[in-house]
N, CA, C and O of each residue as an XYZ file, in Angstrom:
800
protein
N      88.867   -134.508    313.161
C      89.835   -133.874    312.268
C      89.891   -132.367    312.497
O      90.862   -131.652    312.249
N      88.836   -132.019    312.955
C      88.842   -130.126    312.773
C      89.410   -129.944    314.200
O      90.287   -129.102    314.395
N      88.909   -130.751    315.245
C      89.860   -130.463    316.164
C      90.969   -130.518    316.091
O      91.672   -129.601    316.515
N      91.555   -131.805    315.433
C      93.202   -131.951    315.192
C      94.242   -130.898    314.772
O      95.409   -130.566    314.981
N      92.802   -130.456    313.835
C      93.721   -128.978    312.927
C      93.723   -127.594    313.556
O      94.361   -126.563    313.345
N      93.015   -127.864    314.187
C      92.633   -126.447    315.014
C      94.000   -125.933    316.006
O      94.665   -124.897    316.014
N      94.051   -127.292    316.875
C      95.033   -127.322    317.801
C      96.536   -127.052    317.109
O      97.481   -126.502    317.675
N      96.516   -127.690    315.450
C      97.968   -127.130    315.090
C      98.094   -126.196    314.699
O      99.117   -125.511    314.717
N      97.107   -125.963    314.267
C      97.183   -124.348    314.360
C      97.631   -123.313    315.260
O      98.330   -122.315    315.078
N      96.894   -123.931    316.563
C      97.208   -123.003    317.656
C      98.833   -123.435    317.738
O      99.552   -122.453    317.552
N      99.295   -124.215    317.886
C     100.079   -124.927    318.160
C     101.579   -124.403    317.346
O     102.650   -124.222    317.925
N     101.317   -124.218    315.830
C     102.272   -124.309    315.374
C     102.151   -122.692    314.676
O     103.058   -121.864    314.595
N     100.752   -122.561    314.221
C     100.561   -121.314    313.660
C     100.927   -121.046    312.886
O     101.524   -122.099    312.660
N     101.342   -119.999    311.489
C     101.587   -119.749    310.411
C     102.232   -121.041    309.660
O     101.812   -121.229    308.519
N     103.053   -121.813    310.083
C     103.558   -123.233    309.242
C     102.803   -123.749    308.803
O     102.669   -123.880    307.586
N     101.791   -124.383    309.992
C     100.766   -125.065    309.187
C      99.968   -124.561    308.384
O      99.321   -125.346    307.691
N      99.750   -123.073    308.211
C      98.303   -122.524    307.265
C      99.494   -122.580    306.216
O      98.893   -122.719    305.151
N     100.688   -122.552    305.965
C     101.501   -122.377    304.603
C     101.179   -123.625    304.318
O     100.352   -123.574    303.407
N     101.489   -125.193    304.745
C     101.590   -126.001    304.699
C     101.038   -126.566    304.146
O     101.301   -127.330    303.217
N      99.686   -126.139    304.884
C      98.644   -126.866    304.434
C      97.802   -126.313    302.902
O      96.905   -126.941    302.340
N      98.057   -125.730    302.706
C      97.699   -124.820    301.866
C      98.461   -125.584    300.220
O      97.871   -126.030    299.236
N     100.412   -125.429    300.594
C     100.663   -125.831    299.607
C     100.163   -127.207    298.700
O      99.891   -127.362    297.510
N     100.186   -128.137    299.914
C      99.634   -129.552    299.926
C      98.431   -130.103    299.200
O      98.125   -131.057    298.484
N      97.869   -128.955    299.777
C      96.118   -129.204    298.642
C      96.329   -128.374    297.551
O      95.560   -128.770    296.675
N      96.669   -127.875    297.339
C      97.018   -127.097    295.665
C      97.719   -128.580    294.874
O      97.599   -128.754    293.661
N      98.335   -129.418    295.644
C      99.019   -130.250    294.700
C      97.889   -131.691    295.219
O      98.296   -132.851    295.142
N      96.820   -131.429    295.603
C      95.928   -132.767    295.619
C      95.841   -133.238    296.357
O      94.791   -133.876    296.290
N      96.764   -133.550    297.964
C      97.024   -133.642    298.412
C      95.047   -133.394    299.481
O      94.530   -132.278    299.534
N      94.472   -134.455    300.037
C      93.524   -134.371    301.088
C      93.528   -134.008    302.180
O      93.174   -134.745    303.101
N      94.078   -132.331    302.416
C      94.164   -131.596    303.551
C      92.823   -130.679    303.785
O      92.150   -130.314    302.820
N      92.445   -130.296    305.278
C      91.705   -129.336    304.882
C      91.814   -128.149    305.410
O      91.686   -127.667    306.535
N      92.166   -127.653    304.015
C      92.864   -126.041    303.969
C      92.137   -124.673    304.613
O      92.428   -123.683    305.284
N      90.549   -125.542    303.687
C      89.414   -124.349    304.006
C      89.042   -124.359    305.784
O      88.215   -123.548    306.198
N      89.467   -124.969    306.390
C      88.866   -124.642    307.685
C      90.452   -124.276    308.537
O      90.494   -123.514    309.503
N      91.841   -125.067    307.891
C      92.949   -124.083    308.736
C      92.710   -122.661    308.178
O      92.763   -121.727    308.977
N      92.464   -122.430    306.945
C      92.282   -120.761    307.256
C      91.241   -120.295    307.994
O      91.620   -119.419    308.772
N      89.824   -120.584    308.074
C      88.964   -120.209    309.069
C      89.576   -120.137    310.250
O      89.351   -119.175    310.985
N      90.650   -121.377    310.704
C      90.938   -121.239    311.520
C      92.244   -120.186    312.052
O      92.629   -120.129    313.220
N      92.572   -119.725    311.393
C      94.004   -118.903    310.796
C      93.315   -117.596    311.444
O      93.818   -116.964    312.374
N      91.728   -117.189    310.634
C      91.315   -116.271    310.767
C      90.543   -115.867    312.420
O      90.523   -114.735    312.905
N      89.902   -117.238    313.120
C      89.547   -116.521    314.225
C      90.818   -116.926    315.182
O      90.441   -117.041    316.348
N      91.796   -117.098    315.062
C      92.980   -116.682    315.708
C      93.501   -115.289    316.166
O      93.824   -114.727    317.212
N      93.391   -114.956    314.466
C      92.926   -113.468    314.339
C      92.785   -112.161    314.979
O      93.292   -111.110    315.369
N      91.738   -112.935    314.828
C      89.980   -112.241    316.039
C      91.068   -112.103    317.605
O      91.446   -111.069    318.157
N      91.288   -113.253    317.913
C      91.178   -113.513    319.142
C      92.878   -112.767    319.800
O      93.282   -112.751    320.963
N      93.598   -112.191    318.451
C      94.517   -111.471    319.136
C      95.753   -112.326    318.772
O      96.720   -111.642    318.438
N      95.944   -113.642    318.759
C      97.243   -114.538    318.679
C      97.832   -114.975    317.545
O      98.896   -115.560    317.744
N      97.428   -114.865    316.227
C      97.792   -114.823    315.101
C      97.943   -113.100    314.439
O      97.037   -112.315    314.719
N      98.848   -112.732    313.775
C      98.782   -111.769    312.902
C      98.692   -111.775    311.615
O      99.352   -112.357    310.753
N      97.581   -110.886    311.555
C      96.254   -111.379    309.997
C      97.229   -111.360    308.655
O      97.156   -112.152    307.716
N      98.229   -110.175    308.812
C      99.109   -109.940    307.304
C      99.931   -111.503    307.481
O     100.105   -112.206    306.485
N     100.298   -111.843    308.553
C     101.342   -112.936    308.602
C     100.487   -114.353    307.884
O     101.087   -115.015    307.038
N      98.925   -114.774    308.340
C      98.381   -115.447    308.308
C      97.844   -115.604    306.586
O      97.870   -116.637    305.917
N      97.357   -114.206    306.143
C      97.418   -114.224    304.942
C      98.316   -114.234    303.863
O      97.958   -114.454    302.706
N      99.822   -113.933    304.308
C     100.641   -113.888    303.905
C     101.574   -115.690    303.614
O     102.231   -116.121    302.666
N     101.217   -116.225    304.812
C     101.544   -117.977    304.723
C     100.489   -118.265    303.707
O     101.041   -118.805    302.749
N      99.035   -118.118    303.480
C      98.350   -118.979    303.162
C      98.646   -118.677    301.860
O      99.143   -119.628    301.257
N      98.489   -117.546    301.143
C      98.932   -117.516    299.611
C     100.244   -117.853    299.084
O     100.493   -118.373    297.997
N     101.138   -117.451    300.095
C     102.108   -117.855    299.439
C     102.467   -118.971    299.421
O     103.512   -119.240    298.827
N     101.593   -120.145    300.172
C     101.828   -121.626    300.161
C     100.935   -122.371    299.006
O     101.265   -123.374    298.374
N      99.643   -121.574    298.884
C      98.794   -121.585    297.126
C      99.311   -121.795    296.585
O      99.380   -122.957    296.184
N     100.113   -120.795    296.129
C     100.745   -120.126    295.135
C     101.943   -121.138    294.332
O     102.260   -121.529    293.209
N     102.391   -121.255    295.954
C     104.377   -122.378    295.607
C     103.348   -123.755    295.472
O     104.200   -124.628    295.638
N     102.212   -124.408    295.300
C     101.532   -125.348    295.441
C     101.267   -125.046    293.602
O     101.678   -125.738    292.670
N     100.761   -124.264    293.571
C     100.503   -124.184    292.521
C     101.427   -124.188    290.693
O     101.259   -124.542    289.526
N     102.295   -123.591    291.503
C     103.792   -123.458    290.611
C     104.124   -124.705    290.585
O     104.491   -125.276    289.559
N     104.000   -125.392    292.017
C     104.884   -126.908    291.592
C     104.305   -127.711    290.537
O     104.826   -128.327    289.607
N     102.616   -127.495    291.048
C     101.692   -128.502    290.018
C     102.067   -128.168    288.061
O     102.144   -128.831    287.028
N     102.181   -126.940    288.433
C     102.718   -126.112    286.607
C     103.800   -127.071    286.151
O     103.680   -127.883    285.234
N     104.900   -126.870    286.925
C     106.193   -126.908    286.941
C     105.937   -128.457    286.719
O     106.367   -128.694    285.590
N     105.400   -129.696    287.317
C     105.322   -130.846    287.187
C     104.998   -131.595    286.034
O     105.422   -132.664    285.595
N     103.943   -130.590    285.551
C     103.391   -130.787    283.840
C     104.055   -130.197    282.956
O     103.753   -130.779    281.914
N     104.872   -129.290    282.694
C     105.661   -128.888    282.542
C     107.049   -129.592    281.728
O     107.578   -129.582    280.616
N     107.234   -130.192    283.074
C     108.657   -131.482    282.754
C     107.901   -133.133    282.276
O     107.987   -133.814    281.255
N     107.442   -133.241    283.092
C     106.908   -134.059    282.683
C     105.214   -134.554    282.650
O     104.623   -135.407    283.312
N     104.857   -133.843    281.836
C     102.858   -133.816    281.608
C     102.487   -135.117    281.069
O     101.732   -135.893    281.655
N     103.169   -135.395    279.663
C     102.626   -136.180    279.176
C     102.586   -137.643    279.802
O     101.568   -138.322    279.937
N     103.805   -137.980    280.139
C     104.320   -139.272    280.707
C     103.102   -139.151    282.244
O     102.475   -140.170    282.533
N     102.979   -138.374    282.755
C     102.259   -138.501    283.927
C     100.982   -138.552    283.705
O     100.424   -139.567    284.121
N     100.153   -137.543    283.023
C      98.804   -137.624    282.495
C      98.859   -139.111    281.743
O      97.841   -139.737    282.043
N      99.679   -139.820    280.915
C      98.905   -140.957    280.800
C      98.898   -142.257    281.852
O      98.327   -143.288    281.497
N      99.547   -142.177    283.152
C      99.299   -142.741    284.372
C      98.298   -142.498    284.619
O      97.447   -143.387    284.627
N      97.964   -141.108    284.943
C      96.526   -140.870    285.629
C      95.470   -141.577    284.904
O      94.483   -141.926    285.551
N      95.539   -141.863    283.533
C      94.174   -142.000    282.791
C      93.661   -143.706    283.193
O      92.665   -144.398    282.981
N      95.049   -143.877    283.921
C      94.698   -145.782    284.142
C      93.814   -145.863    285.521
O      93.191   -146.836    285.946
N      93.903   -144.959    285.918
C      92.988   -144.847    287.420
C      91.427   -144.166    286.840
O      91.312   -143.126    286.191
N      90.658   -144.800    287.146
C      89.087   -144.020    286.660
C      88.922   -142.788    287.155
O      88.631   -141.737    286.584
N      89.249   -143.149    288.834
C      88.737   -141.950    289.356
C      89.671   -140.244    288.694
O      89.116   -139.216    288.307
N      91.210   -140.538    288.790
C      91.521   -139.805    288.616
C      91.458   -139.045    286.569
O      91.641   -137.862    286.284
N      91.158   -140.175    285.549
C      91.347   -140.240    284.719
C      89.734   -139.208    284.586
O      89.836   -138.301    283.760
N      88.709   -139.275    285.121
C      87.477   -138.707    285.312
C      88.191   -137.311    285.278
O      88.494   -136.732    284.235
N      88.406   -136.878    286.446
C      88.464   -135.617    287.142
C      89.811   -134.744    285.961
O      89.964   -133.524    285.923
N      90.566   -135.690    285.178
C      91.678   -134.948    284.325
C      90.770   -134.129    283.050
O      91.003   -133.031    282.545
N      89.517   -135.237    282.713
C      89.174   -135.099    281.377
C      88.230   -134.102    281.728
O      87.933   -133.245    280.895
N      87.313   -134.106    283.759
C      86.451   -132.522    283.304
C      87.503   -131.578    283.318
O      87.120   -130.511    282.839
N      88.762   -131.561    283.709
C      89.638   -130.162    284.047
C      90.478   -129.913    282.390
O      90.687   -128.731    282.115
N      90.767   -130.579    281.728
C      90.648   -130.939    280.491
C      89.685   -130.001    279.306
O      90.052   -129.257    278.396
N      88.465   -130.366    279.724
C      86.931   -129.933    279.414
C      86.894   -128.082    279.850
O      86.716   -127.111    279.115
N      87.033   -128.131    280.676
C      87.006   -126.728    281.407
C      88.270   -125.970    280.961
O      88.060   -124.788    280.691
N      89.421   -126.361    280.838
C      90.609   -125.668    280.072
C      90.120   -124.841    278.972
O      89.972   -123.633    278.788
N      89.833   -126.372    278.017
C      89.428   -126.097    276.634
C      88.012   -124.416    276.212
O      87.714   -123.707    275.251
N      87.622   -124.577    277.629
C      86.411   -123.555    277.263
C      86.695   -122.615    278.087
O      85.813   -121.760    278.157
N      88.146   -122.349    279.139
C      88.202   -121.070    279.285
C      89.478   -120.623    279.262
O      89.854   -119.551    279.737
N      90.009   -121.261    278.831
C      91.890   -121.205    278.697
C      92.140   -120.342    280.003
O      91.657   -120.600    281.105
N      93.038   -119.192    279.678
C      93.627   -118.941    281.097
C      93.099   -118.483    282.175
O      93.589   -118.472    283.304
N      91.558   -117.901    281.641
C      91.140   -117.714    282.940
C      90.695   -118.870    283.716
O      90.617   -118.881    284.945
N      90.305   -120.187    282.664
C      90.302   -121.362    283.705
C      91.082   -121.991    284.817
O      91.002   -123.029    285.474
N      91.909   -120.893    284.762
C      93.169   -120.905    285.857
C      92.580   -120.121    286.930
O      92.750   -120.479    288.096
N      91.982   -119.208    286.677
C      91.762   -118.476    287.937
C      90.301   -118.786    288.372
O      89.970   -118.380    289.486
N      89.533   -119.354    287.740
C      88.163   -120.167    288.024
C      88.637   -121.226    289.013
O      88.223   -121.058    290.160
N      89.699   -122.660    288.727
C      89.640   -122.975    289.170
C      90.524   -123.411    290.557
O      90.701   -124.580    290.901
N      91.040   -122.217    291.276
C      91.589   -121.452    292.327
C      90.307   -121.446    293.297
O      90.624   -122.151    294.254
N      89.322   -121.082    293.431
C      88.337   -120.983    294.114
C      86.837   -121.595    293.726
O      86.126   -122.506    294.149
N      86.765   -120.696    292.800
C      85.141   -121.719    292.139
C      84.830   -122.906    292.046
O      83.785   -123.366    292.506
N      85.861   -123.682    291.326
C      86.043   -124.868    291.124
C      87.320   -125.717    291.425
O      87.942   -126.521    290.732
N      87.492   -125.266    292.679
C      88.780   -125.851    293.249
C      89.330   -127.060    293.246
O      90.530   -127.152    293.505
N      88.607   -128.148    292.971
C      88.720   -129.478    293.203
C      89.495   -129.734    291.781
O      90.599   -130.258    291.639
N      88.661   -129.247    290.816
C      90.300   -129.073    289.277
C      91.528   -128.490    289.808
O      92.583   -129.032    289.480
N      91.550   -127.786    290.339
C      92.946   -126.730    290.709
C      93.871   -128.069    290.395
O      93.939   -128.563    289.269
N      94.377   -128.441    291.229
C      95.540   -129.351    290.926
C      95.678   -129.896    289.051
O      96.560   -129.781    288.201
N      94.274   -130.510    289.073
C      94.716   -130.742    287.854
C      94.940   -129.675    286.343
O      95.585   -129.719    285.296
N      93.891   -128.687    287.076
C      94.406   -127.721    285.881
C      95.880   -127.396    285.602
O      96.507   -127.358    284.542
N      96.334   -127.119    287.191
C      97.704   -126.459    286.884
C      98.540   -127.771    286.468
O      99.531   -127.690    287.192
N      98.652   -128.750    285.815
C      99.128   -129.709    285.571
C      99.102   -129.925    284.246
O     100.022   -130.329    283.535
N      97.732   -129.565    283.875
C      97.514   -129.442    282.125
C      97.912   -128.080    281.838
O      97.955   -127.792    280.641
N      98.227   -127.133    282.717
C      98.769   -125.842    281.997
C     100.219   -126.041    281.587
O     100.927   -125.789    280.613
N     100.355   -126.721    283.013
C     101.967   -126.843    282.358
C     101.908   -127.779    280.965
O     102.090   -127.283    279.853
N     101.656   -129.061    281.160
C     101.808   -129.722    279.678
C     101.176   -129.309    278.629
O     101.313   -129.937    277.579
N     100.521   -128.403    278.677
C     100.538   -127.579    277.422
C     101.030   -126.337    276.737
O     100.682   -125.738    275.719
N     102.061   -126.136    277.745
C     103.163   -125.044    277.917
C     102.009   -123.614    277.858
O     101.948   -123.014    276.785
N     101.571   -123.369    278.447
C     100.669   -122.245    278.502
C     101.814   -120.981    279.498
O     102.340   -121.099    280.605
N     101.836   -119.913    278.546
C     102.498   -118.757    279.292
C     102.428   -118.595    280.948
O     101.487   -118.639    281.740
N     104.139   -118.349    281.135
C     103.905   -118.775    282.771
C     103.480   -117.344    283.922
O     102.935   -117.260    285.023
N     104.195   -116.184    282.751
C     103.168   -115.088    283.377
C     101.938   -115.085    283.404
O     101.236   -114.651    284.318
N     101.412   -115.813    281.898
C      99.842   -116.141    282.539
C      99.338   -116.512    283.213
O      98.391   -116.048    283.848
N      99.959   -117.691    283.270
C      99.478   -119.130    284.316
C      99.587   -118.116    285.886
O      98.605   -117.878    286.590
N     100.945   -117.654    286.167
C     101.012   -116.977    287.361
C     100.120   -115.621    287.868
O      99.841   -115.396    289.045
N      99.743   -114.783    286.731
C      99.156   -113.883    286.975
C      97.466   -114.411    287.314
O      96.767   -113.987    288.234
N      97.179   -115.171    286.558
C      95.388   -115.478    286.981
C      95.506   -116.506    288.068
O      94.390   -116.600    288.578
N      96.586   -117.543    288.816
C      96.183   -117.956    289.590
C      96.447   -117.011    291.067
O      95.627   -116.917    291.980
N      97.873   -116.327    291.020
C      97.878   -115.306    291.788
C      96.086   -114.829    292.270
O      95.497   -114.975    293.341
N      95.696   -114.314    291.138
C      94.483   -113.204    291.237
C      93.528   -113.945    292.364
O      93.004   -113.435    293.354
N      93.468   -115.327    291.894
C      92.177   -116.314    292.158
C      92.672   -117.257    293.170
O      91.849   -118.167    293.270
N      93.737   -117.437    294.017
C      94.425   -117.567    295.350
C      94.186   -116.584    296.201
O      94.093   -116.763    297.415
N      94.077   -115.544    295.663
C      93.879   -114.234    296.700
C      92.786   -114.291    297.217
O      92.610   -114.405    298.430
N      91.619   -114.197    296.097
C      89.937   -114.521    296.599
C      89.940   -115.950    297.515
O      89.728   -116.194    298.703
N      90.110   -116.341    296.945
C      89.903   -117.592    297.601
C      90.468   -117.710    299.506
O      89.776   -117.890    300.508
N      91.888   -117.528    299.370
C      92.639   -117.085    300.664
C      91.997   -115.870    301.711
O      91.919   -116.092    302.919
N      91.645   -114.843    301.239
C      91.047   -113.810    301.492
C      89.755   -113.860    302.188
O      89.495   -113.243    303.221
N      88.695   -114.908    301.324
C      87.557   -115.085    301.773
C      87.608   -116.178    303.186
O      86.975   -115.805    304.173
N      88.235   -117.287    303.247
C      88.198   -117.932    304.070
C      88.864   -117.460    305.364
O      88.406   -117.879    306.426
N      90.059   -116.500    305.365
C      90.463   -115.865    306.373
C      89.932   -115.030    307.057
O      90.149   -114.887    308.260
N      88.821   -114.071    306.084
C      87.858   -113.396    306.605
C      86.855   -113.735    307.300
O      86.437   -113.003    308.197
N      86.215   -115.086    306.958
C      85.021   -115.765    307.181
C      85.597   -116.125    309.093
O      84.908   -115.801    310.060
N      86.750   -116.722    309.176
C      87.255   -117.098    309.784
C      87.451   -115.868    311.262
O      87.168   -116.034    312.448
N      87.820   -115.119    310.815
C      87.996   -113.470    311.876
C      86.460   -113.353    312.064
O      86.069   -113.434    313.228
N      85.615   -113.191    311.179
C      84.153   -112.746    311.438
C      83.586   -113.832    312.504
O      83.644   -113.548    313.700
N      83.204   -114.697    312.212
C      82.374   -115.713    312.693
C      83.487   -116.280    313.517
O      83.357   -117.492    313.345
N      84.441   -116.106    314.262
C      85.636   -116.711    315.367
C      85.115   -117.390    316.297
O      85.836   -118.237    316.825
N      83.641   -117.222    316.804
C      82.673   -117.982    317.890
C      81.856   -119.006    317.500
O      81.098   -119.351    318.407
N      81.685   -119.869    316.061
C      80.937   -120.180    315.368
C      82.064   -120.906    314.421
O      81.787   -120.860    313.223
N      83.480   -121.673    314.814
C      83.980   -121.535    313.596
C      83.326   -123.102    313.635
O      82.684   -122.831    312.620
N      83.101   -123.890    313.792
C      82.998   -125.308    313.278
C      81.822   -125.508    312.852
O      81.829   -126.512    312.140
N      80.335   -124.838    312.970
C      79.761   -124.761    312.218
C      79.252   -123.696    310.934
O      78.205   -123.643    310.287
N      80.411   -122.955    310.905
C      80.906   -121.856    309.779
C      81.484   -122.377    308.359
O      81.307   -122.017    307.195
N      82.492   -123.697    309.171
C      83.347   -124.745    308.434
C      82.301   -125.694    307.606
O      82.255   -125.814    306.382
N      81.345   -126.439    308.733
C      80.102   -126.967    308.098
C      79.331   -126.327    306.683
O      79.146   -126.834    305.576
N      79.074   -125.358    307.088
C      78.215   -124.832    306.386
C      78.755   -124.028    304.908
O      78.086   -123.987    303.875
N      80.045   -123.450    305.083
C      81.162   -123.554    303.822
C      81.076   -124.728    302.929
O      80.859   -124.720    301.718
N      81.287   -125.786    303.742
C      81.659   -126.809    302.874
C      80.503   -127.373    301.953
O      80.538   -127.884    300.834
N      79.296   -127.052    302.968
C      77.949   -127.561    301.474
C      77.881   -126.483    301.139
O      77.933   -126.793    299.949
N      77.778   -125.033    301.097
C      77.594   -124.205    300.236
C      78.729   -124.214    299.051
O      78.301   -123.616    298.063
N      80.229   -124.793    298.851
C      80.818   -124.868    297.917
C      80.484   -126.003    297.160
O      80.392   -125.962    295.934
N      80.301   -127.009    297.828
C      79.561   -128.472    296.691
C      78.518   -127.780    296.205
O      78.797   -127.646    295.013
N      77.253   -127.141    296.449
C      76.384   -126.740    296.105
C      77.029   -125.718    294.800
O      77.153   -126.214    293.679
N      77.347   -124.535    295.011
C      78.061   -123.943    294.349
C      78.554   -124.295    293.088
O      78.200   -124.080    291.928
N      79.862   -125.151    293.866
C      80.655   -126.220    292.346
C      79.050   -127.001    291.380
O      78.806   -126.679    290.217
N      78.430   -127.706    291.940
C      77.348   -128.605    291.394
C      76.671   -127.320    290.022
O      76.741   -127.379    288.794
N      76.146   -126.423    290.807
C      75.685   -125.176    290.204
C      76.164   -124.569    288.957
O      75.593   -124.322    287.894
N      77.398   -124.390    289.382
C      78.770   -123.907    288.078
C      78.772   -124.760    287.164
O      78.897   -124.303    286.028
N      78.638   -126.258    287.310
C      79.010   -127.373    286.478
C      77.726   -127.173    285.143
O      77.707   -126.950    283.933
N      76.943   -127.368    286.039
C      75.404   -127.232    285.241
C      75.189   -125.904    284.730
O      74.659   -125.787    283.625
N      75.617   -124.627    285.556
C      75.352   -123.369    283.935
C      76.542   -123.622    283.147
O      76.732   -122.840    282.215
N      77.265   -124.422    283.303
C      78.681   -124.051    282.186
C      78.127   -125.361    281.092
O      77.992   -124.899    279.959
N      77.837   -126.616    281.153
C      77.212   -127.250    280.780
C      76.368   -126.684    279.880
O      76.764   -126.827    278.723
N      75.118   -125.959    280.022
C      74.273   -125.150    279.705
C      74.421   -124.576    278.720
O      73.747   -124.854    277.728
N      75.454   -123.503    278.720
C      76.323   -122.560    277.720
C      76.795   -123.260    276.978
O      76.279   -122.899    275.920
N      77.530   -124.153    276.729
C      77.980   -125.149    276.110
C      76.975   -125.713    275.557
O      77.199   -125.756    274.347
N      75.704   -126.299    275.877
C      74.743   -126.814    274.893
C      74.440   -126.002    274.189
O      74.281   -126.325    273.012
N      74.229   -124.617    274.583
C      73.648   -123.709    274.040
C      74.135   -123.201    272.575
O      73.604   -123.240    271.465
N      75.234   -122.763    273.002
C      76.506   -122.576    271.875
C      76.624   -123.811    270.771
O      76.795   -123.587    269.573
N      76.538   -124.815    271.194
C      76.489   -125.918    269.970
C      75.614   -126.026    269.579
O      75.669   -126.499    268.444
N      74.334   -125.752    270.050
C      72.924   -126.069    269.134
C      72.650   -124.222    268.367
O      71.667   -123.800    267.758
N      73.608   -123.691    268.635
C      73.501   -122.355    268.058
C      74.535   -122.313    266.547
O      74.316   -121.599    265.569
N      75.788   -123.384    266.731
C      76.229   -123.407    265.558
C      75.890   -124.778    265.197
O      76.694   -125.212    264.371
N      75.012   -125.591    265.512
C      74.373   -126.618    264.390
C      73.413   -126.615    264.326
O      72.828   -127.573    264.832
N      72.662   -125.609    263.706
C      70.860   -125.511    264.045
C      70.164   -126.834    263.474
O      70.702   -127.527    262.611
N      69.214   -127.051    263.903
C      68.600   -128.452    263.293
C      68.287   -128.069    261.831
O      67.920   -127.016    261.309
N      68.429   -128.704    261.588
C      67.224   -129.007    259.854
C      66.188   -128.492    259.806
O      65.933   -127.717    258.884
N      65.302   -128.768    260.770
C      63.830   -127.827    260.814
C      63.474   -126.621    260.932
O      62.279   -126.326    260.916
């Protein structure tokens, strides 16, 4: 697969890093994080231009991201209760759901990068809960940028090293995400056993 993507990259260049980009913002099983690595040691190597490269990849976030708004939006409710008939997906609505509830809009820009694997579904419950769209747009903007930014960089730096750069990204963000889950978890116990103190 990383070869596959690599080559369209070379191949097609800025389309596919927009492309691909928009695609996984809407759920879609692309992998984004290594066409931008790969975006980035293109870079490096002289045959991509970095403003152009960064310039496809957010702005394909971004229109990825708007659509997912825009989808919940028109129609949230009717669709969120499809999803809930599928486990897997009915799982992943109720942690992004969970995570809304405890960070409202900046859980928009958390989960842009930190916790990317909500992204889709957050921006789906933002829309069906009509959440301000300058909001919605301004914190995922912010948290597309990091996100876009870092992998393009990673990508220019390490240009000799990219497939095990890609490797090693990818468990440091499971690790990461796993990490986040469990201090936010945490805080959350914390906070409830702080407003229900025991009896004793």
């Amino acid at each position: 697969m990383t070869e596959t993507m690599f080559a369209m990259v070379a191949s097609y260049g800025v389309a596919v890093i927009l492309l691909s980009a928009y695609f996984s913002c809407l759920g879609v099983p692309v992998p984004t994080a290594f066409v931008m690595l790969a975006g980035g040691a293109f870079v490096a190597s002289g045959d991509l231009d970095g403003a152009s490269v960064l310039g496809a990849a957010l702005i394909g976030a971004v229109l990825g991201d708007q659509t997912g708004f825009n989808i919940g939006r028109i129609g949230g409710a009717t669709l969120t209760r499809r999803m809930m008939k599928d486990r897997k997906r009915a799982a992943a609505l109720g942690r992004a759901r969970r995570f809304m509830d405890r960070w409202g809009a900046a859980g928009v820009f958390f989960s842009t990068w930190l916790m990317s694997p909500l992204g889709p579904y957050v921006n789906l419950l933002a829309g069906a809960t009509r959440m301000n769209w300058m909001r919605f747009t301004f914190w995922d903007t912010v948290g597309e940028t990091i996100w876009v930014g870092f992998y393009v960089a990673m990508g220019y730096l390490f240009a000799a090293r990219i497939a095990q750069l890609a490797e090693l990204l990818a468990n440091s963000v499971a690790f990461l995400t796993a990490a986040s889950v469990t201090t936010l978890m945490g805080l959350t116990l914390y906070r409830l056993s702080r407003m229900h103190p025991s009896a004793d």
